[in-house]
C-alpha positions, 0 to 999 in steps of 0.5 A: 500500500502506499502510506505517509511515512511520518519521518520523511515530512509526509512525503508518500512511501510505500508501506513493506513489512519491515515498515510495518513491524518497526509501527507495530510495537510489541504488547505488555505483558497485562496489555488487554482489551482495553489497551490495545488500541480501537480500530473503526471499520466503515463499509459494507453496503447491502450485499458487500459485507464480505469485505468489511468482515474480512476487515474486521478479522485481520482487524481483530487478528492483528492486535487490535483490542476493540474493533467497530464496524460500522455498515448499511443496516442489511449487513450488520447481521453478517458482519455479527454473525462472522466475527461476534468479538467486534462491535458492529453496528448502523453507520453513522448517519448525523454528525453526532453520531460519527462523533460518538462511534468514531471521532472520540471513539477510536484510535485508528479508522478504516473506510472503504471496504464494500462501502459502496458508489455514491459514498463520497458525502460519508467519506468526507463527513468521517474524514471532517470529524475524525482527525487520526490516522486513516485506512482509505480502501477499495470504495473510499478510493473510487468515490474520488475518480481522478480528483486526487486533489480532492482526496487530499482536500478530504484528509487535510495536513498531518494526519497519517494515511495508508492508500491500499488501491489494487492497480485499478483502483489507483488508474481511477483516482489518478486518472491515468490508463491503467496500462500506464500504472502496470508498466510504472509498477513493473519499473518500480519492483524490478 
């Protein structure tokens, strides 16, 4: 994924393994539940919750002590169902909900999986409210098609941000052919 690497003045980095581990300290001894950190996941519309439960496990199998997700009403039961250790819930509609389930609730937010078209009006609303650090997957990517500008409008100045586009996910929002971004990719790894 292409993050913002805090030590290079927020210039974009790509995030590898070693980046990650080096984030991710190791937990005390007596850390529990509580300690651990809360993760909000905001996606899954009707008949996509497949993609914020899968969010919501790796969520919960990496460490994190609290996980909400919060998804279209239809898919609530899905998301409960498949990982009954989470908080799963409505998304916010009003603002003082996104303020109560995710603003002052968690330390870190993910938006996208499966949210579905039309949610760029969520996405902005969640990224006005909450000001820590942000996952933009999959739908909250595609609702900014070719306004990369926009996207950057929606997050502001120092905040971290993890940008986790598959190839065409990334060719939409750039606006660029997605031939042009293989061809790129291939430079990049060779």
């Amino acid at each position: 994924g292409l993050g913002v690497d805090d030590a290079c003045d927020d210039a974009p980095a790509l995030a590898d393994a070693a980046r990650v581990r080096a984030a991710a300290p190791p937990f005390a001894a007596d850390a529990h539940k509580g300690t651990r950190g809360r993760v909000a996941i905001v996606g899954g519309a009707p008949g996509m919750a497949g993609a914020a439960t899968l969010a919501t496990l790796a969520a919960l199998r990496s460490g994190a002590g609290l996980v909400r997700t919060l998804v279209a009403p239809a898919s609530v039961a899905v998301v409960q169902g498949s990982a009954p250790a989470a908080l799963a819930g409505a998304w916010p509609e009003d603002d003082a909900a996104v303020d109560a389930l995710v603003a002052r609730w968690a330390d870190a937010l993910l938006v996208g999986p499966g949210l579905g078209p039309d949610a760029r009006a969520r996405i902005e609303r969640l990224l006005a409210a909450y000001g820590g650090a942000v996952v933009l997957d999959a739908d909250a990517l595609n609702a900014f098609p070719g306004d990369l500008a926009g996207l950057a409008r929606a997050l502001g100045t120092g905040r971290a941000a993890l940008l986790t586009p598959h190839p065409l996910e990334l060719a939409r929002l750039v606006g660029a052919p997605l031939a042009e971004l293989l061809v790129a990719e291939e430079r990049l790894l060779a």
